[in-house]
mmCIF file as gemmi writes it, N, C-alpha and C atoms, coordinates in Angstrom:
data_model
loop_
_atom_site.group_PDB
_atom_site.id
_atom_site.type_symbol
_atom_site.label_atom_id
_atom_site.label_alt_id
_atom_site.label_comp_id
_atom_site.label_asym_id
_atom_site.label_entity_id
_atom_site.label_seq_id
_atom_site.pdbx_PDB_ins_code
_atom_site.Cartn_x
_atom_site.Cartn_y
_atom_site.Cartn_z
_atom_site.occupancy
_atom_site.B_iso_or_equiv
_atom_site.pdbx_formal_charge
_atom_site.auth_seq_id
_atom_site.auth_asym_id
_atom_site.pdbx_PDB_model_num
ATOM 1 N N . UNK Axp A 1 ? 0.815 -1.2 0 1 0 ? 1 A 1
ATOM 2 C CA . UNK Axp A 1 ? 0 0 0 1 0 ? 1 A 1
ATOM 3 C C . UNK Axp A 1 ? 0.86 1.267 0 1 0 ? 1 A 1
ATOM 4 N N . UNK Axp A 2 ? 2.018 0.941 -0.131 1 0 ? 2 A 1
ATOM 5 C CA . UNK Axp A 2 ? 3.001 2.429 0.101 1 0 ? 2 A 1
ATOM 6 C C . UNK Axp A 2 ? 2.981 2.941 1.579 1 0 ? 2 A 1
ATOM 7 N N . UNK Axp A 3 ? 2.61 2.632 2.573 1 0 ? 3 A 1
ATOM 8 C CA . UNK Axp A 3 ? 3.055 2.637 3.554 1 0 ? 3 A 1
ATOM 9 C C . UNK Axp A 3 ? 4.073 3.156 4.485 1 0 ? 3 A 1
ATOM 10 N N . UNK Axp A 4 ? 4.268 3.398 5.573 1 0 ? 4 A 1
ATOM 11 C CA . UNK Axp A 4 ? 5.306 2.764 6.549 1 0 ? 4 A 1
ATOM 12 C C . UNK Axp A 4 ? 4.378 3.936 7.766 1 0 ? 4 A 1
ATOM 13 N N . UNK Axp A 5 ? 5.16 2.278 8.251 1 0 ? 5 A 1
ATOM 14 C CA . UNK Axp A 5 ? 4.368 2.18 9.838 1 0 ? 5 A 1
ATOM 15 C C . UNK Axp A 5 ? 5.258 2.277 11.189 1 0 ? 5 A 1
ATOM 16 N N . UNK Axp A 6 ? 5.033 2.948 11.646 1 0 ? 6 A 1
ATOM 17 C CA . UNK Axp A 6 ? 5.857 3.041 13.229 1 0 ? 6 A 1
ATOM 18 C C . UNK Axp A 6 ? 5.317 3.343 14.52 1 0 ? 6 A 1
ATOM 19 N N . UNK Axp A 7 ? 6.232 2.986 15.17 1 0 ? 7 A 1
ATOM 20 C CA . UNK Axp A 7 ? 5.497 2.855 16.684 1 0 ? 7 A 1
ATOM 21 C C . UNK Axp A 7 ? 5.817 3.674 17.636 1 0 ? 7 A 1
ATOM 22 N N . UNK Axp A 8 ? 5.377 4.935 18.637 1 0 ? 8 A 1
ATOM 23 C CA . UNK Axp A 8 ? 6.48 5.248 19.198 1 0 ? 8 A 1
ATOM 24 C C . UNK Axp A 8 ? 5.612 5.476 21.133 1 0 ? 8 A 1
ATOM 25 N N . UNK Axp A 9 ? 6.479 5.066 21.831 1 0 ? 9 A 1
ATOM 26 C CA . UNK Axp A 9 ? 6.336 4.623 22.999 1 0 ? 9 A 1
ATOM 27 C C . UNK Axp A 9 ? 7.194 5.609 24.121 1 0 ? 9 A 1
ATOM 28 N N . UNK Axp A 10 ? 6.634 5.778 25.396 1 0 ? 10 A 1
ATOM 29 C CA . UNK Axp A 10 ? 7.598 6.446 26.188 1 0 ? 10 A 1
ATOM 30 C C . UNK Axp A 10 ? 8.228 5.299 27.018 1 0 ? 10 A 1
ATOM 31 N N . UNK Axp A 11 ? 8.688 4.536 26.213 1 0 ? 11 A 1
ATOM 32 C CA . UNK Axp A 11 ? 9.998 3.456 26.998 1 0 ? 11 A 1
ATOM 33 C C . UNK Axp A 11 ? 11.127 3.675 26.429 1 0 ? 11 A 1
ATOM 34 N N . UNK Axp A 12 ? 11.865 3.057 26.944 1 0 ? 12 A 1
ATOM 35 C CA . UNK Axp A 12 ? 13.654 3.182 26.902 1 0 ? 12 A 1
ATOM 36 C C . UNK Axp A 12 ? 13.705 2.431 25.43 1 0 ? 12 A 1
ATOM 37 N N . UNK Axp A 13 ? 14.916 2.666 24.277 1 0 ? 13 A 1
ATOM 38 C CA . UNK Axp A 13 ? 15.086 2.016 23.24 1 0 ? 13 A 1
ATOM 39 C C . UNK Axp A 13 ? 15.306 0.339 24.127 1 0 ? 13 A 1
ATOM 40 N N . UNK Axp A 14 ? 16.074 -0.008 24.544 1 0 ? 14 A 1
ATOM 41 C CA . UNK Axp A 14 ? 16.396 -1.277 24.949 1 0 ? 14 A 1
ATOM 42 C C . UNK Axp A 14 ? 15.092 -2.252 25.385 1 0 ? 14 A 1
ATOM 43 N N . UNK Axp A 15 ? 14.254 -1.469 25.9 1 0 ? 15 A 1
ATOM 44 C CA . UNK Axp A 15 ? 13.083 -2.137 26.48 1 0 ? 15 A 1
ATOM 45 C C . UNK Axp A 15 ? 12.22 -2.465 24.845 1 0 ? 15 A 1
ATOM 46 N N . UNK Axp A 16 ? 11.927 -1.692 24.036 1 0 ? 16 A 1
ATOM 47 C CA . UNK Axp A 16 ? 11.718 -1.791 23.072 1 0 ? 16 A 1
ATOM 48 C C . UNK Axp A 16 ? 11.723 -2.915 22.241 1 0 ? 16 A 1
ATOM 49 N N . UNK Axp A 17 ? 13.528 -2.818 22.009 1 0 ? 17 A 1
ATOM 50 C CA . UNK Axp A 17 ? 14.273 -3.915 21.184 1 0 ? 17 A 1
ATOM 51 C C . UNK Axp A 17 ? 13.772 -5.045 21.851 1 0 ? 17 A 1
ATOM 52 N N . UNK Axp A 18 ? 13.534 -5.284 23.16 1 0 ? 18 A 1
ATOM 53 C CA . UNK Axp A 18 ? 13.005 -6.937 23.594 1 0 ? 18 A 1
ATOM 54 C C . UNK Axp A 18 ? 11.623 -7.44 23.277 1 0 ? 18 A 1
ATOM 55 N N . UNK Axp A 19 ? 10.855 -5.951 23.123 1 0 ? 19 A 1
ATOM 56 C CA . UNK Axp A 19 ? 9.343 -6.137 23.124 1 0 ? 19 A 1
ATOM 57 C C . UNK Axp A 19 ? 9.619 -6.528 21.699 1 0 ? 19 A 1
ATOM 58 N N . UNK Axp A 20 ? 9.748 -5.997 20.5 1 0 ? 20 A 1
ATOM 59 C CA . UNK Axp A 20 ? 10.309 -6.234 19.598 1 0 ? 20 A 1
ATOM 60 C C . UNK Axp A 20 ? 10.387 -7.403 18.786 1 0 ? 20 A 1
ATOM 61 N N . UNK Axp A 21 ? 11.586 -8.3 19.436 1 0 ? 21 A 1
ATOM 62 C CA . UNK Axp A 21 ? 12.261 -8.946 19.656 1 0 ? 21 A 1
ATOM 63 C C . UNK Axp A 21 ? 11.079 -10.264 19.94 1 0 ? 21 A 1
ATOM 64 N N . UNK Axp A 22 ? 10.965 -10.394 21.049 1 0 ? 22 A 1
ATOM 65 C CA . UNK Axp A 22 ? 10.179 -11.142 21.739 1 0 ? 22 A 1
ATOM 66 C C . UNK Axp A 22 ? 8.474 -11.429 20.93 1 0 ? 22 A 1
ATOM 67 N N . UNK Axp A 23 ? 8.048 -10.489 20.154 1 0 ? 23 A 1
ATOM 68 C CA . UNK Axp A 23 ? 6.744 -10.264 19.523 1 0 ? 23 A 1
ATOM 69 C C . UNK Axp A 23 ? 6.973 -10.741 18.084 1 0 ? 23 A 1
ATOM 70 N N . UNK Axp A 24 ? 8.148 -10.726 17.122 1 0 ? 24 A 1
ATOM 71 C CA . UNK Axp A 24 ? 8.759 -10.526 15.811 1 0 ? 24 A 1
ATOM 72 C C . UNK Axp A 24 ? 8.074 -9.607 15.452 1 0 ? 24 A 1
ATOM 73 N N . UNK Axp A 25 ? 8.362 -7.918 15.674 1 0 ? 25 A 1
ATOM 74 C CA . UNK Axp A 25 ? 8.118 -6.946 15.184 1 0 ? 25 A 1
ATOM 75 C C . UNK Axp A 25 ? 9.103 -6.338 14.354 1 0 ? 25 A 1
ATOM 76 N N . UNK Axp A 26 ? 8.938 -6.316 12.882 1 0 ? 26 A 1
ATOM 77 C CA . UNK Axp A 26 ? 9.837 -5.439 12.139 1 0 ? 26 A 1
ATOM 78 C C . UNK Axp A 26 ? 9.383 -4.462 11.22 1 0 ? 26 A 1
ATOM 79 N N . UNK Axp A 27 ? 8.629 -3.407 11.949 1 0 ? 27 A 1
ATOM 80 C CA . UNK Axp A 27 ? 8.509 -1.784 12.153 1 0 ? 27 A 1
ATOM 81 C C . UNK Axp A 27 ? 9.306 -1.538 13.346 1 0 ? 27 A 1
ATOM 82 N N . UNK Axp A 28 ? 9.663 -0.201 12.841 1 0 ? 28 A 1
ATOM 83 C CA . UNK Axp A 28 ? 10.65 0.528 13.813 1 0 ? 28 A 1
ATOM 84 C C . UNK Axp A 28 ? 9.579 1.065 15.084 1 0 ? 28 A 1
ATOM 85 N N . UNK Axp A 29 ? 10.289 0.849 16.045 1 0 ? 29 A 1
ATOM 86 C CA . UNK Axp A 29 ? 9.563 1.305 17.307 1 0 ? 29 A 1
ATOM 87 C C . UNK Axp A 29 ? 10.646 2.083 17.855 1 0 ? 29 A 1
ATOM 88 N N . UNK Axp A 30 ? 9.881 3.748 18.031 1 0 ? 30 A 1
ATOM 89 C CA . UNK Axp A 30 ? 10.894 4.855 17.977 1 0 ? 30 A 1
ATOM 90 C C . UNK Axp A 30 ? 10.299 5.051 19.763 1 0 ? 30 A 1
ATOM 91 N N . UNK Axp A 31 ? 11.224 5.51 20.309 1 0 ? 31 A 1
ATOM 92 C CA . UNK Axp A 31 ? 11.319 5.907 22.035 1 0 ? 31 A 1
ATOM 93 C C . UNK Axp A 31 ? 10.686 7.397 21.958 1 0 ? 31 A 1
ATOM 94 N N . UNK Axp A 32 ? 10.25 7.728 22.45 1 0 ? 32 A 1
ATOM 95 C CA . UNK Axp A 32 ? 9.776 9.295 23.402 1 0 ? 32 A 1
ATOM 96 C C . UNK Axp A 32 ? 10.342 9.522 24.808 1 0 ? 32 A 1
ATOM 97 N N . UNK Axp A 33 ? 11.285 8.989 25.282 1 0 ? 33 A 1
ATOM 98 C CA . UNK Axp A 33 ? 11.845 8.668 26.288 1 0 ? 33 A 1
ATOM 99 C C . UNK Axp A 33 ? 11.166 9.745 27.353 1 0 ? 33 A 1
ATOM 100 N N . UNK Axp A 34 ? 11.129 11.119 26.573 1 0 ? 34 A 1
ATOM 101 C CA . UNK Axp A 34 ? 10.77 12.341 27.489 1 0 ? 34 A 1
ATOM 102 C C . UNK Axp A 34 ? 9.378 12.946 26.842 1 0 ? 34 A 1
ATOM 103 N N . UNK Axp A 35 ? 8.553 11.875 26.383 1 0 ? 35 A 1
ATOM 104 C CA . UNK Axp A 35 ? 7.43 12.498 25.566 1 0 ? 35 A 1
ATOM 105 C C . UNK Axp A 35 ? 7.084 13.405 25.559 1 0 ? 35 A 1
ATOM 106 N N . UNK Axp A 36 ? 8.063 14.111 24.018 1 0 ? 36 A 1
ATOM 107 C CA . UNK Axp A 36 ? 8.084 15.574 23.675 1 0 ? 36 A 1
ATOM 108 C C . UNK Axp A 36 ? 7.011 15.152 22.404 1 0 ? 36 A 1
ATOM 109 N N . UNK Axp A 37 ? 7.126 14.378 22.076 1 0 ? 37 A 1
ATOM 110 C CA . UNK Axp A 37 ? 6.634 13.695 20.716 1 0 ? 37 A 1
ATOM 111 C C . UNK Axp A 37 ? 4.768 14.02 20.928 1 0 ? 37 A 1
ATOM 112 N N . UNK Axp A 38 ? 4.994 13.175 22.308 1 0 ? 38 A 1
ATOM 113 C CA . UNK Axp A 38 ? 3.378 12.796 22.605 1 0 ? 38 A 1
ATOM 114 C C . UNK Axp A 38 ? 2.471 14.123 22.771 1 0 ? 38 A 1
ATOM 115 N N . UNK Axp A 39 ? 3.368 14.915 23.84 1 0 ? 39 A 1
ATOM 116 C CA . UNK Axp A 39 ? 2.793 16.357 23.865 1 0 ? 39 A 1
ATOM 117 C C . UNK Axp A 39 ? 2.622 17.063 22.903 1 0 ? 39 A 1
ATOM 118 N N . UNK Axp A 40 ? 3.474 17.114 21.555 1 0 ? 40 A 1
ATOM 119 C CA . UNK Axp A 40 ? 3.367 18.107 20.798 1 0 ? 40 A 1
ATOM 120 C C . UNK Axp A 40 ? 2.147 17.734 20.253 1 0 ? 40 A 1
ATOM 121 N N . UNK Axp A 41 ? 1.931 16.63 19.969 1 0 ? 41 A 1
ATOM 122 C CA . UNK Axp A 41 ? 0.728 15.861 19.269 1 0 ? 41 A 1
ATOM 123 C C . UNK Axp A 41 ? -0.862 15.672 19.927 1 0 ? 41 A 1
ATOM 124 N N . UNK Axp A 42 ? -0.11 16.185 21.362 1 0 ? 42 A 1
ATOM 125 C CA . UNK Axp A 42 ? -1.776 16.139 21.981 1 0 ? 42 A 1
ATOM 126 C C . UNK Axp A 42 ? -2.317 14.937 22.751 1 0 ? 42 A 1
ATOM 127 N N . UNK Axp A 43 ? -1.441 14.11 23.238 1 0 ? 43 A 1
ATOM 128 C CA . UNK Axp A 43 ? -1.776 12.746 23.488 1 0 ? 43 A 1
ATOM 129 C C . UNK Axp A 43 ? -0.829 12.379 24.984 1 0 ? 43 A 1
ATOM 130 N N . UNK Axp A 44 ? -0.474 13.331 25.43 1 0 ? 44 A 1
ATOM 131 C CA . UNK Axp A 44 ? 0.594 13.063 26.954 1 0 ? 44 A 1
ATOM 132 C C . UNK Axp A 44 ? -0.447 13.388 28.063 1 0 ? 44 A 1
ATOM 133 N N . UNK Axp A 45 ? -0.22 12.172 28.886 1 0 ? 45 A 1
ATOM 134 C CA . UNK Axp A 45 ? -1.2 12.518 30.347 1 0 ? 45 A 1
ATOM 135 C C . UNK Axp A 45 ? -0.789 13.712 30.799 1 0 ? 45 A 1
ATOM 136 N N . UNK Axp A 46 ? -1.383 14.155 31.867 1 0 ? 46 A 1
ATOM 137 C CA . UNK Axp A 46 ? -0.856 14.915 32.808 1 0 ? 46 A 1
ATOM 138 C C . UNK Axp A 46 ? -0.377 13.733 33.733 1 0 ? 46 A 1
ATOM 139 N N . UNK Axp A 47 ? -1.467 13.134 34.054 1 0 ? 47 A 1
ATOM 140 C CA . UNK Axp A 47 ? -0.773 12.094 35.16 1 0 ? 47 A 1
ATOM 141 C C . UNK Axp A 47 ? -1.924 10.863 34.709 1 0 ? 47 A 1
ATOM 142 N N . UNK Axp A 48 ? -1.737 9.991 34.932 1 0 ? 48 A 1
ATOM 143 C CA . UNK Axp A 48 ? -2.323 8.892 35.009 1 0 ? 48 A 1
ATOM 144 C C . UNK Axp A 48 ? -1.487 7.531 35.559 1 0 ? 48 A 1
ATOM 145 N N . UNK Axp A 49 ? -2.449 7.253 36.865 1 0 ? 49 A 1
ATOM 146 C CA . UNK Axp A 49 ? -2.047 6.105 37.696 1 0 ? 49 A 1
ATOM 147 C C . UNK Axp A 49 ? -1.242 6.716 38.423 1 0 ? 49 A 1
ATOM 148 N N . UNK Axp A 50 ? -1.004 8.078 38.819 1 0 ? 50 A 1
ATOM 149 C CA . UNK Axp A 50 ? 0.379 8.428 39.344 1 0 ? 50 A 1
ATOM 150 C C . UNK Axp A 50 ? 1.832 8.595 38.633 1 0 ? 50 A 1
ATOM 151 N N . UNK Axp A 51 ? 1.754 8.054 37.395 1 0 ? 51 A 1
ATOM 152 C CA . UNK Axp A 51 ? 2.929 8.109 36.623 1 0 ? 51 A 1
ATOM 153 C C . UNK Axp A 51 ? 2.719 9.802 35.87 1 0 ? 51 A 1
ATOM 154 N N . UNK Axp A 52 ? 4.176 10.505 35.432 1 0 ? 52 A 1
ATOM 155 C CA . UNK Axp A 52 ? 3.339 11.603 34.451 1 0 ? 52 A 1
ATOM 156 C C . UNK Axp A 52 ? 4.319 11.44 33.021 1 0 ? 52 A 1
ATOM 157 N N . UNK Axp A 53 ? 3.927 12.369 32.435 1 0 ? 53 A 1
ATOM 158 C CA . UNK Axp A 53 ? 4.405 12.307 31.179 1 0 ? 53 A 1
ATOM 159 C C . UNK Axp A 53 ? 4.229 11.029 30.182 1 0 ? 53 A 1
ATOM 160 N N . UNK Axp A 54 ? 3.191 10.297 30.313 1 0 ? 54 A 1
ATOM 161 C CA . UNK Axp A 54 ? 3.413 9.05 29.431 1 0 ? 54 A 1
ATOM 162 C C . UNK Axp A 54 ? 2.187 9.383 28.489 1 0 ? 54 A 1
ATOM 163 N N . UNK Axp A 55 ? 2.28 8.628 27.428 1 0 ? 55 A 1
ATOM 164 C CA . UNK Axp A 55 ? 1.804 8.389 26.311 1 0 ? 55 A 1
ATOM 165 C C . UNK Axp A 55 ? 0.392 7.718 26.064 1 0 ? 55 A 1
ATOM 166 N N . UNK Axp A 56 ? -0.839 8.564 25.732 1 0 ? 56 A 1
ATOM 167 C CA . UNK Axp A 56 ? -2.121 7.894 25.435 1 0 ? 56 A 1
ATOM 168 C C . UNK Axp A 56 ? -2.054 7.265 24.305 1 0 ? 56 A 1
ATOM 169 N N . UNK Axp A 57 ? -3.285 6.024 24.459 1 0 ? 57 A 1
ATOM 170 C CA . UNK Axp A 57 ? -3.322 4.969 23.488 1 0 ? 57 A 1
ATOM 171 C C . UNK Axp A 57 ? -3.569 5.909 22.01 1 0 ? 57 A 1
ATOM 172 N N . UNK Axp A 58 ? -3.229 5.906 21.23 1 0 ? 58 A 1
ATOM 173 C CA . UNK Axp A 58 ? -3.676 6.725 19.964 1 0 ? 58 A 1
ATOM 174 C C . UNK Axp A 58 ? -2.974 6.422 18.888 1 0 ? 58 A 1
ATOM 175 N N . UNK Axp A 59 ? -3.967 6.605 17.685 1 0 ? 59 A 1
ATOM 176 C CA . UNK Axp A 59 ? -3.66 6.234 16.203 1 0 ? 59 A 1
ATOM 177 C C . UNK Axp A 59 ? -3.687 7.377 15.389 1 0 ? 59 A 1
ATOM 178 N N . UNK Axp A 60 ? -2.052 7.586 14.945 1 0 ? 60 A 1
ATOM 179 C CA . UNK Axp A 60 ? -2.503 8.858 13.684 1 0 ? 60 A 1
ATOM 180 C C . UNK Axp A 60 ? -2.069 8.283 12.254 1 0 ? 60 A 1
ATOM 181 N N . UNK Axp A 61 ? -2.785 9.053 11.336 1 0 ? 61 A 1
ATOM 182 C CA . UNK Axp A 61 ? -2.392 8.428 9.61 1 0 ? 61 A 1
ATOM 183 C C . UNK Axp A 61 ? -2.183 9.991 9.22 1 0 ? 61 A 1
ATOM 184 N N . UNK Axp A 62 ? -1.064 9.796 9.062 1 0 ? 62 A 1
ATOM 185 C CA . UNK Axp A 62 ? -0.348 10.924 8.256 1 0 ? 62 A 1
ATOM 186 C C . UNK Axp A 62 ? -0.182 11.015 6.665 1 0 ? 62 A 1
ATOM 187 N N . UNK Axp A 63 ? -1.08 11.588 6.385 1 0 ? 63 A 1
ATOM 188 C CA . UNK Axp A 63 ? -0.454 11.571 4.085 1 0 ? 63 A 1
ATOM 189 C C . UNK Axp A 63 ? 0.619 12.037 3.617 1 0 ? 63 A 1
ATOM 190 N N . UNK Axp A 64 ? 0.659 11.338 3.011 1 0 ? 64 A 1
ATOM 191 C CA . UNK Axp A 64 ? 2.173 11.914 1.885 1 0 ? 64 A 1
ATOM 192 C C . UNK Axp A 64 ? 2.617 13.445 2.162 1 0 ? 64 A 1
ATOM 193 N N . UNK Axp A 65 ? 1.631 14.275 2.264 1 0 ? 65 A 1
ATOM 194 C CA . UNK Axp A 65 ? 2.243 15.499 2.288 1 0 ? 65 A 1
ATOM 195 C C . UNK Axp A 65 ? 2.584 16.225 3.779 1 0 ? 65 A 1
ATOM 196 N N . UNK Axp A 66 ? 2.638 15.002 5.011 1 0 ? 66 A 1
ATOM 197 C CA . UNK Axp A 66 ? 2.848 15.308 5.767 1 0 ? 66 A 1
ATOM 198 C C . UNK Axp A 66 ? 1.583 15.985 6.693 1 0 ? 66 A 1
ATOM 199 N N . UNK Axp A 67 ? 0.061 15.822 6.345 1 0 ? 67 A 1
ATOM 200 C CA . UNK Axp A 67 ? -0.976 16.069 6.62 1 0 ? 67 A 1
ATOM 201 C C . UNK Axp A 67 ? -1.575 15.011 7.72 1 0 ? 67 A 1
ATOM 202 N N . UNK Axp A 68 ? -2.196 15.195 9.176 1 0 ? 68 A 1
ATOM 203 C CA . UNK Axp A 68 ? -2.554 14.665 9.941 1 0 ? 68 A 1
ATOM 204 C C . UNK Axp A 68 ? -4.121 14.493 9.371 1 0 ? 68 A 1
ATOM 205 N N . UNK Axp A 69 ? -4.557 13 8.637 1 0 ? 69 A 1
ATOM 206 C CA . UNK Axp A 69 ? -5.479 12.696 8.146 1 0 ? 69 A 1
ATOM 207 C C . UNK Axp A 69 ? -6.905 11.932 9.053 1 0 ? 69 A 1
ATOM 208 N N . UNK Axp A 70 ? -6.161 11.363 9.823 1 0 ? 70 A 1
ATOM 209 C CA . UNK Axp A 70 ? -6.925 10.623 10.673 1 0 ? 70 A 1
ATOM 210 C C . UNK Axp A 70 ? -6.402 10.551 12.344 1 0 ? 70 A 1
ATOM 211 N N . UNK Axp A 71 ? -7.045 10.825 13.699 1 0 ? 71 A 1
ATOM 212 C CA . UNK Axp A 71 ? -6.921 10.645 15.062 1 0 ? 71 A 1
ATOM 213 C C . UNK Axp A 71 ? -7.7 9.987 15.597 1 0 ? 71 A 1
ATOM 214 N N . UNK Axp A 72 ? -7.147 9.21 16.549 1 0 ? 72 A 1
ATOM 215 C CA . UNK Axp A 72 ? -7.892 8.318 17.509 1 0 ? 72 A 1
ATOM 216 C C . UNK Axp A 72 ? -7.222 8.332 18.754 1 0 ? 72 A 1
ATOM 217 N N . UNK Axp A 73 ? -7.669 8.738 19.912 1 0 ? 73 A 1
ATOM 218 C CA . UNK Axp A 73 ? -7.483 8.94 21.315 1 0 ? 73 A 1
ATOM 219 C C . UNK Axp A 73 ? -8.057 8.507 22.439 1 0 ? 73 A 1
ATOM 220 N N . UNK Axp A 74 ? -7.715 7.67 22.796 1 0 ? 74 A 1
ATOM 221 C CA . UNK Axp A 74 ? -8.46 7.505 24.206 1 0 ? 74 A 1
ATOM 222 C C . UNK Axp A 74 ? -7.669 7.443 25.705 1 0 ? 74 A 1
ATOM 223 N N . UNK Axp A 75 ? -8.35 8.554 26.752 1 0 ? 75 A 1
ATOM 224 C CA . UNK Axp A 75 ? -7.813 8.214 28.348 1 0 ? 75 A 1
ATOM 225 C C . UNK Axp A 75 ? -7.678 7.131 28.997 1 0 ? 75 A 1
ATOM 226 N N . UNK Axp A 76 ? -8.091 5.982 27.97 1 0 ? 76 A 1
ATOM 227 C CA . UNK Axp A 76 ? -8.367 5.182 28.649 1 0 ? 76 A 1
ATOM 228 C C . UNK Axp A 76 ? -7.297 3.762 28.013 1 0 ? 76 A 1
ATOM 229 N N . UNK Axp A 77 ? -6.118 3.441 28.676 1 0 ? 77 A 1
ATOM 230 C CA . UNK Axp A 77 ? -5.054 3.293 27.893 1 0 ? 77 A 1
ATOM 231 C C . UNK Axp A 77 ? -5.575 1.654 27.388 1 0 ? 77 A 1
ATOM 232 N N . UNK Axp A 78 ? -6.48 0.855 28.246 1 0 ? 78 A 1
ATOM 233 C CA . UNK Axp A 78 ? -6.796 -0.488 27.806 1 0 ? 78 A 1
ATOM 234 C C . UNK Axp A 78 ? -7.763 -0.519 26.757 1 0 ? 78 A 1
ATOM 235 N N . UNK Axp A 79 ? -8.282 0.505 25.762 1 0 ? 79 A 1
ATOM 236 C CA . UNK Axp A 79 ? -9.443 0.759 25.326 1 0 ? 79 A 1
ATOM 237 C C . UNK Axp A 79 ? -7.905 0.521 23.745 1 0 ? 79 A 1
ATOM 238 N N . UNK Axp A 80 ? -8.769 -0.034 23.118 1 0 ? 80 A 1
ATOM 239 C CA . UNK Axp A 80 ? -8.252 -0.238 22.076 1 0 ? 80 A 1
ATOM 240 C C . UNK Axp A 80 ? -9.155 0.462 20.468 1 0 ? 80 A 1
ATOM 241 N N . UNK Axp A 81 ? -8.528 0.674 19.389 1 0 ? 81 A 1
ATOM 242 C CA . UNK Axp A 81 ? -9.551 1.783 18.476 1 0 ? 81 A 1
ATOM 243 C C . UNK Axp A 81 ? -10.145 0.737 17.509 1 0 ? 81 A 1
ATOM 244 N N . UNK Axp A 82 ? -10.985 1.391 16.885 1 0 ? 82 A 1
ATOM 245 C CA . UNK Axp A 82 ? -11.682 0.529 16.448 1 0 ? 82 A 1
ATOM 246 C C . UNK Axp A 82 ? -10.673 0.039 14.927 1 0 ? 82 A 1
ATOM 247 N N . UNK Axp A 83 ? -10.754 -1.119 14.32 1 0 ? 83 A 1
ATOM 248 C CA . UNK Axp A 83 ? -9.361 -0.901 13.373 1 0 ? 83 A 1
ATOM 249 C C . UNK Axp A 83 ? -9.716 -1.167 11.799 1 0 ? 83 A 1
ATOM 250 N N . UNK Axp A 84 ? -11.352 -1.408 12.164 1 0 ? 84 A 1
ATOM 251 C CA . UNK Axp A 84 ? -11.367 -0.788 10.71 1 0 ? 84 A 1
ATOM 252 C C . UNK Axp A 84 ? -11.789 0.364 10.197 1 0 ? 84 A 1
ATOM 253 N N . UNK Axp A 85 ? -11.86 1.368 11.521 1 0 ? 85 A 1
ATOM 254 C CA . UNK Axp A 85 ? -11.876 2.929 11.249 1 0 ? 85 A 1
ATOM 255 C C . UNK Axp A 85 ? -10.847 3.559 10.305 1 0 ? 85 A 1
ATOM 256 N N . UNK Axp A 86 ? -9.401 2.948 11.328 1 0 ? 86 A 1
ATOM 257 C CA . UNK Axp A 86 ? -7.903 3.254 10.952 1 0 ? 86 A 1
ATOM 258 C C . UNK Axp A 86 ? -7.483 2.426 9.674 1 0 ? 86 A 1
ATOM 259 N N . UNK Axp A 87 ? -8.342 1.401 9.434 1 0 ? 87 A 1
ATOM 260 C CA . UNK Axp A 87 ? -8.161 1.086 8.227 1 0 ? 87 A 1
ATOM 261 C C . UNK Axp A 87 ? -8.301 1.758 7.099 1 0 ? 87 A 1
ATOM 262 N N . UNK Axp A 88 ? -9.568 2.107 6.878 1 0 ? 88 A 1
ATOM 263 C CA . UNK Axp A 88 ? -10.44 2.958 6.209 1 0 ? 88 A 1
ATOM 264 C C . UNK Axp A 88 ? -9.689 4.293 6.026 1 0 ? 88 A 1
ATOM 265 N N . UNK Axp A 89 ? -9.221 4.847 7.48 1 0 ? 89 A 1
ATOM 266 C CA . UNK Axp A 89 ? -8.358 6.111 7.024 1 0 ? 89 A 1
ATOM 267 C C . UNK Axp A 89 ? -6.977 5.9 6.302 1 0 ? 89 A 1
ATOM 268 N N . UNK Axp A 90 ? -6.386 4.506 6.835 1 0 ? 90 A 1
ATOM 269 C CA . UNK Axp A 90 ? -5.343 4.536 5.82 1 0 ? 90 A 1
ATOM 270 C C . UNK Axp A 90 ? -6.148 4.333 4.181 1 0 ? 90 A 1
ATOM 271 N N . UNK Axp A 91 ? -6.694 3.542 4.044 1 0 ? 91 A 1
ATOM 272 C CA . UNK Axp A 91 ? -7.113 3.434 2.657 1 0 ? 91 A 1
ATOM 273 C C . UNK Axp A 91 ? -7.304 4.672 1.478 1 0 ? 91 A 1
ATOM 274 N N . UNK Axp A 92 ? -8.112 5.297 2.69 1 0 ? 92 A 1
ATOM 275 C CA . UNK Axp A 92 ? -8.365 6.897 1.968 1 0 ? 92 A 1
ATOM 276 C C . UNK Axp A 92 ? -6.799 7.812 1.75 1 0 ? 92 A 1
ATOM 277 N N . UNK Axp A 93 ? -6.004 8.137 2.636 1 0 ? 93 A 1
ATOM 278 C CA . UNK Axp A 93 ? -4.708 8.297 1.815 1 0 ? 93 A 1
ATOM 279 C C . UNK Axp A 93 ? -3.743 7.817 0.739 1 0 ? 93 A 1
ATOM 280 N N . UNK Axp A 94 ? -4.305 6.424 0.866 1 0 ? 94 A 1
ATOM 281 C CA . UNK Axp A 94 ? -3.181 5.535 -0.001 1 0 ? 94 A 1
ATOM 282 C C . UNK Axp A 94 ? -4.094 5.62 -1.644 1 0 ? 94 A 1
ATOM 283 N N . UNK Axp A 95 ? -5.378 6.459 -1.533 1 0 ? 95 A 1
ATOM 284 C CA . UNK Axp A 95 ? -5.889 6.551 -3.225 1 0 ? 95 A 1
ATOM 285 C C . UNK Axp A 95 ? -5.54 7.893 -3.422 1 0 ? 95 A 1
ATOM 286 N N . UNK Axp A 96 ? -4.94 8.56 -2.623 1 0 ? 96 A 1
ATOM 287 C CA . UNK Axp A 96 ? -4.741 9.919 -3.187 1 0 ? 96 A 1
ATOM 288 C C . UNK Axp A 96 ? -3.362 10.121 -3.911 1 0 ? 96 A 1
């Protein structure tokens, strides 16, 4: 589909490489170590569970021209999106 897909997490690269590793994941799974990433994007707790700075569950599809096409967010980090929403939004970029 022309593609590429990545992952990015507020864990350590090393923790990563095992999840990785351990799953056979080969998309790059990029660190936020200090989720600057997550904030800029709109998706960093303030706090949740007592932890702060970490990363809400969320799906973005970005187009070719660098355009934020599709979001999915939830507070609720076990809540998973629906995936043939995110399907659908990738689809719709990949005919343009």
């Amino acid at each position: 589909m022309g593609l590429e897909l990545v992952a990015i997490a507020v864990t350590p690269t090393f923790a990563q490489m095992a999840f990785a590793e351990k799953l056979g994941i080969d998309f790059p799974l990029l660190s936020d170590w200090e989720g600057t990433t997550a904030a800029a994007y709109g998706v960093r707790y303030d706090i949740w569970k007592g932890h702060t700075g970490l990363a809400k569950r969320s799906v973005f599809v970005i187009d070719r021209d660098g355009r934020i096409s599709y979001v999915w967010s939830n507070d609720d980090a076990l809540t998973l999106p629906e995936f043939d929403q995110v399907m659908e939004a990738i689809a719709a970029v990949t005919r343009t």
